[in-house]
N, C-alpha and C positions, 0 to 999 in steps of 0.2 A: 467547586468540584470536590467532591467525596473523597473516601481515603479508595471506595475501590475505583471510582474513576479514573483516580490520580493511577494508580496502578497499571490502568490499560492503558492510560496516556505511556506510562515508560514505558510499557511494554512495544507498545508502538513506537516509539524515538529509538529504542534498542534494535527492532526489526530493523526499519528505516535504515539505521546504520549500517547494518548486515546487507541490505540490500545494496546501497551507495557503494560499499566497500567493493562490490564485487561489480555493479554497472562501470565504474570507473576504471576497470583494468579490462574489459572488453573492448574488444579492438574494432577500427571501423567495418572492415570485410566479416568480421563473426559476430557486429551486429545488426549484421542482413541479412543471418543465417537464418533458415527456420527455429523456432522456438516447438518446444511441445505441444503446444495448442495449434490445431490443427487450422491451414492461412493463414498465422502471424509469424514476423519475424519476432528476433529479440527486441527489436526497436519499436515493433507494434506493442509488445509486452509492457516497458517502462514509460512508453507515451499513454498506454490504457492507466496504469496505475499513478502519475502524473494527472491523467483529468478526471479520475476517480477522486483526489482529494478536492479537486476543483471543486467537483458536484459538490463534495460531503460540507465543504466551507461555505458552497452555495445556500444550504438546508438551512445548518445553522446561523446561519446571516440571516435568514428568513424566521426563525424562531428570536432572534434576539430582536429584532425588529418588529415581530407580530403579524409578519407574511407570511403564508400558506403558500410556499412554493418547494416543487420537487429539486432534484439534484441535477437533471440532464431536462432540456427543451422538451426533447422527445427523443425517442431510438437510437433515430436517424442521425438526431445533430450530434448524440454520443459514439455513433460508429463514424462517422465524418471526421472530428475532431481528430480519433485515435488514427484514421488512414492522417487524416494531413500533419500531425505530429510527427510519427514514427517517419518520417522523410526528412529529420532532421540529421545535422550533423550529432557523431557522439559528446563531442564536448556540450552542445548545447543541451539537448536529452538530459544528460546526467545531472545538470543546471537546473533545469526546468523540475526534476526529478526533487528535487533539494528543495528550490524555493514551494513549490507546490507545496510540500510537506508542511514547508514551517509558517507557510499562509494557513494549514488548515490547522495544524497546531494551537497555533495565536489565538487565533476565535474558539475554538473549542476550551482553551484556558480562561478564557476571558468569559465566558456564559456563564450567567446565574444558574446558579442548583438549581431553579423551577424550571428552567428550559430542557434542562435534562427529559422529564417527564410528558412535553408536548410531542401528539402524536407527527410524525415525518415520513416521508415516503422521496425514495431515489428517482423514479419515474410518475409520470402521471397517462392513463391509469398505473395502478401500482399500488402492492398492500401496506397499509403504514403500520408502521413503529414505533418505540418512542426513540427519542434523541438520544439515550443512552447509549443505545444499540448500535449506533455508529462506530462508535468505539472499540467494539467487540468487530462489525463488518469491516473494519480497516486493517483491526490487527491481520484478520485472515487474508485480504488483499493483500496486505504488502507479504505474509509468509509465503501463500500458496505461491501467487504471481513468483515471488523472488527461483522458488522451486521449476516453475513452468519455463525459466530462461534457459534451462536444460544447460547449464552453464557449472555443475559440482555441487551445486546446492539440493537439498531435498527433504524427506520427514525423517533420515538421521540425522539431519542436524540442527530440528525443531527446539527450541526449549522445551524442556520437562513441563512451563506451565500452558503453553501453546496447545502442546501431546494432549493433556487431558482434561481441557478447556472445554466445559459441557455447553454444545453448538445448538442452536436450533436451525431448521431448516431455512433456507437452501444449503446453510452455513455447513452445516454436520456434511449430508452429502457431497461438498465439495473436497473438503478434507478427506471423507474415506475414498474419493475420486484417486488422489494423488496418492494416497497409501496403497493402491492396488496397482501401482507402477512398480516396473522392475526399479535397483536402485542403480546399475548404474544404465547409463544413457550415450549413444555414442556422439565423437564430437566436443568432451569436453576437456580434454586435455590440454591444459596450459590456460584456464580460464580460471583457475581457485586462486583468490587474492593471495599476493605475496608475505604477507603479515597477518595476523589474529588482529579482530576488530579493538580498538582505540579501549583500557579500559574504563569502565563507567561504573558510579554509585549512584543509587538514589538520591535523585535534588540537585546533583549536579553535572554540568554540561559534559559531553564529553570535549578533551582535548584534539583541537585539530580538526575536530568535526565538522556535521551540517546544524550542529546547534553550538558550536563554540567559532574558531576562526575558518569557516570555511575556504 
């Protein structure tokens, strides 16, 4: 992995964090509320982003292997999956939410530089990519999604590198999706973590966390 790859990777273990931080103070009745994303609850939200890394580890398993395989069966098994998730208990969700991560983590660390460059695709049909790109399509997963829990999160409290992170499509369009929302949102009162996220330096874990002692 590259020095900029290494880069999206933390930038992704940082979101992640951000994210974790704040599913875990959600309470079981507010996360069966609606979420922003019009039919999901909160719990459809972190169970979508939970089998989104599945896919992504799926890809990459397939590239390190020398398999041409997409990220999701088909549509259907992706929208299946996120109904029968999101029907879990909060404790587990938030679990599921963690190890998800740090299974797609793992193998994305572990790929040869050359894999980077092999073309991938999320769906089949579906337009491909290179494997790189994953990196870049998770960061924005876990931001946006973390945003769409309608739970005090949103694009003020994006990082600076996130902000101005030159997107290509669908990517860009989703971002200016969420920037054309009012900022605040009703309903979220008493949902902002208690504490500021764990801190962290490059290279190393954070304390306490979903990559040190969870």
């Amino acid at each position: 992995m590259d020095a900029a790859l290494r880069e999206l990777s933390d930038q992704i273990d940082q979101a992640t964090q951000r994210l974790l931080d704040r599913a875990r103070i959600i309470t079981e009745p507010d996360l069966r509320a609606p979420s922003l994303l019009p039919g999901w609850t909160r719990a459809h939200v972190l169970a979508h982003v939970a089998r989104n890394a599945d896919a992504m580890r799926n890809v990459l398993g397939g590239v390190r292997t020398g398999e041409d395989r997409p990220g999701y069966a088909s549509a259907e098994a992706r929208e299946a999956g996120i109904e029968q998730d999101a029907g879990r208990p909060a404790r587990e969700l938030t679990a599921d939410l963690a190890d998800s991560a740090m299974a797609l983590r793992t193998v994305a660390r572990q790929l040869p530089d050359e894999g980077w460059q092999v073309p991938v695709r999320m769906l089949d049909p579906g337009p491909r990519f290179p494997a790189a790109e994953l990196l870049t399509r998770r960061l924005v997963e876990v931001e946006l999604h973390h945003g769409d829990l309608g739970a005090g999160y949103g694009p003020a409290g994006w990082p600076a590198a996130f902000a101005a992170m030159e997107l290509g499509e669908p990517m860009w369009a989703w971002r200016q999706d969420r920037l054309s929302r009012p900022e605040a949102h009703p309903g979220t009162a008493g949902l902002r973590p208690p504490r500021p996220p764990a801190p962290w330096r490059p290279g190393r874990p954070l304390p306490g966390s979903w990559l040190g002692t969870r």
